[in-house]
Backbone as a chain_set.jsonl record, in Angstrom:
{"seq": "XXXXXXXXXXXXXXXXXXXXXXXXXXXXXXXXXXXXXXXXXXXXXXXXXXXXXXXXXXXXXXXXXXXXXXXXXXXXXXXXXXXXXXXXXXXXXXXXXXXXXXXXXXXXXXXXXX", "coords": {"N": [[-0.28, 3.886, -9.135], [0.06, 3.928, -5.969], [-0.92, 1.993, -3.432], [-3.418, 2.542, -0.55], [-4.153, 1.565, 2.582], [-5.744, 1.909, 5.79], [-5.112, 1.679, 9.233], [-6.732, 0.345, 11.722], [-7.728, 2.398, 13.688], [-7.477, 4.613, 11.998], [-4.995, 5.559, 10.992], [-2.692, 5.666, 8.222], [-1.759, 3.389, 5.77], [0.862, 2.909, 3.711], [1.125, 1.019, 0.329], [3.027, 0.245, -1.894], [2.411, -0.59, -5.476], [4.41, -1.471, -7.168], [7.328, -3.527, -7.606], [10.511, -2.445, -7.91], [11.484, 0.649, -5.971], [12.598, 2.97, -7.75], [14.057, 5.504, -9.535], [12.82, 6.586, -11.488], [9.86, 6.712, -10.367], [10.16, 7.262, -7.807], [9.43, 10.285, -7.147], [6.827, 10.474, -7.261], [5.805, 8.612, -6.045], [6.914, 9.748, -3.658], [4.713, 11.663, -3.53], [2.472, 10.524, -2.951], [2.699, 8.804, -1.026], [2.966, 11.685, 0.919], [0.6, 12.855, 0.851], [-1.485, 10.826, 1.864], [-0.73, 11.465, 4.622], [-1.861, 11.755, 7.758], [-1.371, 12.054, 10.466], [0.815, 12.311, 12.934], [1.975, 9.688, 12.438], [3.01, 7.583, 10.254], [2.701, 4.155, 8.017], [4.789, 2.283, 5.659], [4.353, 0.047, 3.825], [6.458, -2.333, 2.264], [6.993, -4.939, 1.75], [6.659, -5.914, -0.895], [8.56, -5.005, -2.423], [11.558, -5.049, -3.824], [13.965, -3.667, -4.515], [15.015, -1.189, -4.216], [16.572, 2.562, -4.776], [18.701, 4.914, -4.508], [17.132, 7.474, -4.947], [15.001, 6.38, -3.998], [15.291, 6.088, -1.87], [15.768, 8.267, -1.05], [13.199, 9.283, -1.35], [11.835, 8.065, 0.348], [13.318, 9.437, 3.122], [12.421, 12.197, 2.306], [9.985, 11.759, 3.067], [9.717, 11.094, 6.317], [10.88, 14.174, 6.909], [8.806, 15.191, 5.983], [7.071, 15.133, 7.918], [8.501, 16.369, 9.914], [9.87, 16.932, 13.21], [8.72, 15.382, 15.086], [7.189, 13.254, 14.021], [7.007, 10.258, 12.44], [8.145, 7.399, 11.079], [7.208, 3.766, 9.866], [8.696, 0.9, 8.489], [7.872, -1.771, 6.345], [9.396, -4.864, 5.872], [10.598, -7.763, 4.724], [13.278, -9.634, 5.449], [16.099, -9.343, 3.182], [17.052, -7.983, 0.367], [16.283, -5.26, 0.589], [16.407, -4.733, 3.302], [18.699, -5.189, 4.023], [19.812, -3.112, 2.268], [19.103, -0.59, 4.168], [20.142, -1.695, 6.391], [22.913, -0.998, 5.881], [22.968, 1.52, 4.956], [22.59, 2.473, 7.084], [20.255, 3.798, 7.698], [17.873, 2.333, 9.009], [18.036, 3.433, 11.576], [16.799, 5.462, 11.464], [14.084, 5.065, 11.122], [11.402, 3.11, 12.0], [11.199, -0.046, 11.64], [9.637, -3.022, 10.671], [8.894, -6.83, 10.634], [6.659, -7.536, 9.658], [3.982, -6.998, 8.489], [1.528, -6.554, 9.933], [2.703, -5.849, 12.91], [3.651, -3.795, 11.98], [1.152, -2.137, 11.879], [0.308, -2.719, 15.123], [2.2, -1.284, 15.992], [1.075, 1.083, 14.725], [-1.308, 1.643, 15.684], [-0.703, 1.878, 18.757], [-0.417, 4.56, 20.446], [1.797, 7.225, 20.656], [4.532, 8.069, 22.51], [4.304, 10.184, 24.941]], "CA": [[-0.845, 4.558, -7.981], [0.277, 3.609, -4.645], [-2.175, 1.798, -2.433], [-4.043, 3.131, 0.569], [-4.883, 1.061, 3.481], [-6.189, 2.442, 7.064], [-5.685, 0.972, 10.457], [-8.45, 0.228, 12.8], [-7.654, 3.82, 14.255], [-7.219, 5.555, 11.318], [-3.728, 5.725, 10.773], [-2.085, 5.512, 6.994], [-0.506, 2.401, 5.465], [0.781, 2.874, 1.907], [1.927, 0.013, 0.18], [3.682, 0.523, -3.353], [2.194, -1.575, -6.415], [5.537, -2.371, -7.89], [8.699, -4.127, -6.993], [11.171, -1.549, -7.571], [11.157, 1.675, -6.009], [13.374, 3.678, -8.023], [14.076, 7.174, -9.955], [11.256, 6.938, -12.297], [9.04, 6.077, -9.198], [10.211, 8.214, -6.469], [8.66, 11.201, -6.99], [4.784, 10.139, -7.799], [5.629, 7.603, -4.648], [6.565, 10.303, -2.494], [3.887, 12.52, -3.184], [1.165, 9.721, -2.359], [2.252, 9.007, 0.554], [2.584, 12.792, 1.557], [-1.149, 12.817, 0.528], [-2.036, 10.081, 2.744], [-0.284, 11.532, 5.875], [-3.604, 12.055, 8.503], [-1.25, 12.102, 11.742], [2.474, 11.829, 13.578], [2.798, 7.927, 11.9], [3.212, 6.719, 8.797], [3.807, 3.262, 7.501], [4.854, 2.34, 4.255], [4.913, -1.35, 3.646], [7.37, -2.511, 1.098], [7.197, -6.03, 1.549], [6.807, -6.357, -1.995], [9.115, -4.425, -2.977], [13.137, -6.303, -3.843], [14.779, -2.892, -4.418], [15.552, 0.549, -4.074], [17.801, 2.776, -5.181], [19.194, 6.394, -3.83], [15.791, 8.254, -5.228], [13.949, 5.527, -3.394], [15.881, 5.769, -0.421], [15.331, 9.805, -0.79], [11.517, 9.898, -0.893], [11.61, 7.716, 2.136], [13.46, 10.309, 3.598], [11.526, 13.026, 2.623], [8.478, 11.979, 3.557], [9.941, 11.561, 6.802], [10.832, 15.461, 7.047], [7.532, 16.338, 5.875], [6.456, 14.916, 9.057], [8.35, 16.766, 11.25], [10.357, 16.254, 14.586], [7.519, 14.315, 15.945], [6.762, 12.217, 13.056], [7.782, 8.626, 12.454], [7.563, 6.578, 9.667], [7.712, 2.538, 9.719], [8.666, 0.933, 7.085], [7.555, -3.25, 6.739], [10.126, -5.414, 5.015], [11.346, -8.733, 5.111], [14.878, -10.208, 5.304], [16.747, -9.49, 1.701], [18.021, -6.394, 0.088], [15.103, -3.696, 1.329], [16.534, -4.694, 5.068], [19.915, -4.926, 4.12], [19.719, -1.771, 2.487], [18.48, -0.233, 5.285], [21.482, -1.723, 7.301], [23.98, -0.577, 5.414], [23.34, 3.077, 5.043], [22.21, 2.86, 8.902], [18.42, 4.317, 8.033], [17.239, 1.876, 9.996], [18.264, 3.762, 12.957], [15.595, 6.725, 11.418], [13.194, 4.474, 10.648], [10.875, 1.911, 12.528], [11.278, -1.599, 10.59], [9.14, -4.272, 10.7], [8.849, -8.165, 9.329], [5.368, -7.995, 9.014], [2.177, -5.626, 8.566], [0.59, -7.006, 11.203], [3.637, -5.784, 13.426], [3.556, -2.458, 11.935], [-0.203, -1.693, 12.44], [0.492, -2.559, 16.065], [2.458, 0.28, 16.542], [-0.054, 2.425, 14.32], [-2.602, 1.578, 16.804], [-0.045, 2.633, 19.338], [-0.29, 6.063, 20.836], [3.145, 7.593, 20.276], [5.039, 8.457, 23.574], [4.689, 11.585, 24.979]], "C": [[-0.6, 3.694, -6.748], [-1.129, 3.223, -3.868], [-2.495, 1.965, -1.005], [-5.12, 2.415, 1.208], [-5.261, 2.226, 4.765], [-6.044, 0.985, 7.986], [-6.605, 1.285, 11.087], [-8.697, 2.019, 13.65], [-7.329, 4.937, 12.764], [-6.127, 5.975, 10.466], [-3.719, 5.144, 9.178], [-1.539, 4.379, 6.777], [-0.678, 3.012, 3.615], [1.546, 1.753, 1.312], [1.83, 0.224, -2.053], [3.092, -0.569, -4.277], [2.898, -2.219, -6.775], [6.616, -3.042, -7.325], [9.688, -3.645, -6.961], [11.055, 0.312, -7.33], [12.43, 2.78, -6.544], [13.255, 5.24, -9.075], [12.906, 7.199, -10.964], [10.152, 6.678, -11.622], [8.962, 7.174, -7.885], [9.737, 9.196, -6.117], [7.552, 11.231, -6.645], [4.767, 9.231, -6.201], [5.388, 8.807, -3.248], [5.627, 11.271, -2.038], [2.828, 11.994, -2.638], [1.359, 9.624, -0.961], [2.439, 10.831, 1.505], [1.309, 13.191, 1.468], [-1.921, 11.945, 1.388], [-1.697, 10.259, 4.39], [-1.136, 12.511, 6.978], [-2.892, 12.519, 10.093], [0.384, 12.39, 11.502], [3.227, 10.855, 12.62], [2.431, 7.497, 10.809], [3.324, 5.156, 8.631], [3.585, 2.671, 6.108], [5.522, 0.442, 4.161], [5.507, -1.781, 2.229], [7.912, -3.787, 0.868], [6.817, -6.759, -0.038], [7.26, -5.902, -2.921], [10.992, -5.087, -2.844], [14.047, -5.148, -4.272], [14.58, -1.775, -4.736], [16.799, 1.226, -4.025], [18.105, 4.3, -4.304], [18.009, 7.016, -3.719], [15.152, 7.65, -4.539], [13.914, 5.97, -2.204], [15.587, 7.265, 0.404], [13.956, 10.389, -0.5], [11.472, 9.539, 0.274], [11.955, 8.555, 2.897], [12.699, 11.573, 3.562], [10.082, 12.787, 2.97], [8.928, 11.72, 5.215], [10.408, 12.852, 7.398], [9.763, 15.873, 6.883], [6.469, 15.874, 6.92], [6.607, 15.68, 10.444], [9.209, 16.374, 12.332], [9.594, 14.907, 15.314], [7.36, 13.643, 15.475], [7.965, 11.057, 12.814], [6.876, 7.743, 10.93], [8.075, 5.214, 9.481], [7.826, 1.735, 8.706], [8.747, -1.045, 7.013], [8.444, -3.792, 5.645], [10.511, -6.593, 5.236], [12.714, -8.896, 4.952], [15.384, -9.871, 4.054], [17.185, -8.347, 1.834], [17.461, -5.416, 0.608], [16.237, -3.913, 2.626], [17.726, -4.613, 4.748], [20.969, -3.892, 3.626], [20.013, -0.633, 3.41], [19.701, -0.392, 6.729], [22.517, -0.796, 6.865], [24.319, 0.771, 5.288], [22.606, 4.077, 6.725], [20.971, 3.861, 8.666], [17.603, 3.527, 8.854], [17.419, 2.166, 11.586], [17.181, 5.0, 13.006], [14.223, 6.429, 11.215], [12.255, 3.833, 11.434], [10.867, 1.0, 11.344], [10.612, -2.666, 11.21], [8.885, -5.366, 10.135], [7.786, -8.074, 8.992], [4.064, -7.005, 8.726], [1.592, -5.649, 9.362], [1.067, -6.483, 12.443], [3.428, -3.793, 13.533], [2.405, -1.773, 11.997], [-0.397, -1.968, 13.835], [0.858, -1.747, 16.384], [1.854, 1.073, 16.072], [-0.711, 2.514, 15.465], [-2.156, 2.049, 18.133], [0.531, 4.027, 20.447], [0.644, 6.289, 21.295], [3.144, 8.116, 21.948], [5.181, 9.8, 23.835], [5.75, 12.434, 25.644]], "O": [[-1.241, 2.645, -6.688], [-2.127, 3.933, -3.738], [-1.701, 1.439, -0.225], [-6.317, 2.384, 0.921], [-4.997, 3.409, 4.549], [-6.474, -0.151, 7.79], [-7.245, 2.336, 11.062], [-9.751, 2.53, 14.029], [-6.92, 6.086, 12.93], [-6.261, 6.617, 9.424], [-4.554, 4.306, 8.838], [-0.665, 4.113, 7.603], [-1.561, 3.315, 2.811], [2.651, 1.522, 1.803], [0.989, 0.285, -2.95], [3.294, -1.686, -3.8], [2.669, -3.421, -6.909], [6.565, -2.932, -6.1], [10.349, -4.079, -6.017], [10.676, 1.102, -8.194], [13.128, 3.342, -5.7], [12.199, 5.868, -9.153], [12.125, 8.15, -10.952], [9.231, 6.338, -12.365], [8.021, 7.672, -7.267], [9.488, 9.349, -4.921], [7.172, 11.97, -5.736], [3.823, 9.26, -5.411], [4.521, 8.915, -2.381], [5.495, 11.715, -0.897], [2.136, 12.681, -1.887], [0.686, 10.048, -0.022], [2.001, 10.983, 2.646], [1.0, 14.084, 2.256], [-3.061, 12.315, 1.669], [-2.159, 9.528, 5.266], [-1.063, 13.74, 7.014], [-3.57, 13.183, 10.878], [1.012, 12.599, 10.464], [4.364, 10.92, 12.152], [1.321, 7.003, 10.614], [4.295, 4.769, 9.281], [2.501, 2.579, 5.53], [6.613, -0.095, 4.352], [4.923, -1.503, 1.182], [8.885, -4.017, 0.15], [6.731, -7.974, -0.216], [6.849, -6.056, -4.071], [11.468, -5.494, -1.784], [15.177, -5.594, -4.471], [13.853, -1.473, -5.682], [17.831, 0.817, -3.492], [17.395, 4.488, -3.316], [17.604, 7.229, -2.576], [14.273, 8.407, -4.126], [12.919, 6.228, -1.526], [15.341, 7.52, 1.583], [13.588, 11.364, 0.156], [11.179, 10.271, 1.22], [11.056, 8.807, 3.699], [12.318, 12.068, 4.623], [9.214, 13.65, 3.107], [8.144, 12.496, 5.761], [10.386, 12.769, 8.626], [9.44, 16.9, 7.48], [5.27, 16.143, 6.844], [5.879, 15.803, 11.429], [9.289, 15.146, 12.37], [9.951, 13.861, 15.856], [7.227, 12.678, 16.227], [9.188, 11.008, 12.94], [5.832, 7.613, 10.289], [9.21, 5.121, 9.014], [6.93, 1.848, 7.868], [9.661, -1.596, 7.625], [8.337, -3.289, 4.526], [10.97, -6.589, 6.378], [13.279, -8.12, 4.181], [14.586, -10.554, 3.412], [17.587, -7.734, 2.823], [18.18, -4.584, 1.162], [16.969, -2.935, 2.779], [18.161, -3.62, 5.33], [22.125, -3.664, 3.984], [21.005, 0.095, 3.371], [19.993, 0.385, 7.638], [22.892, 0.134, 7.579], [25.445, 1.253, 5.415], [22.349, 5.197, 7.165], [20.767, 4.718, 9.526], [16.63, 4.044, 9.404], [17.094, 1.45, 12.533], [16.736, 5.491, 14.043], [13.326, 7.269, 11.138], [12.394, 4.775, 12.214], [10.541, 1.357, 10.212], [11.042, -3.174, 12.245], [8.569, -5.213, 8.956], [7.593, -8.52, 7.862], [3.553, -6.357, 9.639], [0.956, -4.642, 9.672], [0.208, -6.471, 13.324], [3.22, -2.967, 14.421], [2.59, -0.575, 12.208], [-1.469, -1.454, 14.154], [0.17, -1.074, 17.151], [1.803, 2.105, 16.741], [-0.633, 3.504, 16.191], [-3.013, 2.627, 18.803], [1.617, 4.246, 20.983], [0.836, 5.786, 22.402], [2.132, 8.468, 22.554], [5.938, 10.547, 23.216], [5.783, 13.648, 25.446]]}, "num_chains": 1, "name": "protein.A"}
């Protein structure tokens, strides 16, 4: 079961139990966090997570769509394969990415540009 923080405003963090998010994972992942989605912003910290695979890479995506034009979804990672991932198939251009949690609950707290 995926874990469910709140920022100080309310906003969603979900942060995955395991270390890889892959095809026997992706589904049950992406339905939690579509269950936890209260607003516009998402973020899904994955700093303890060391890899993902296509299915991984796909929930992330859909739970971005089931947000919406408007919706945004940041996604917290450090330096390694998650981020270089993330380079490589240029999602980090759909994404918000951050090094730290602390980083990405700043922009929760945020109020999205109108």
């Amino acid at each position: 079961m995926t874990e469910l923080l709140r920022a100080a405003n309310g906003a969603p963090i979900v942060k995955p139990p395991f270390d890889r998010l892959d095809g026997s994972r992706a589904a049950s992942f992406k339905s939690d966090c579509v269950a936890a989605i209260r607003g516009p912003r998402l973020l899904v910290d994955l700093s303890g997570v060391v890899f993902i695979d296509s299915s991984g890479l796909g929930a992330l995506v859909g739970v971005l769509k089931h947000l919406g034009e408007e919706g945004e979804v940041g996604l917290v990672t450090e330096a390694g394969g998650v981020l270089s991932l993330l380079k490589i198939t240029r999602l980090y251009t759909i994404f918000r990415v951050f090094p730290t949690q602390a980083a990405g609950i700043a922009w929760l707290e945020t109020p999205p540009a109108s």
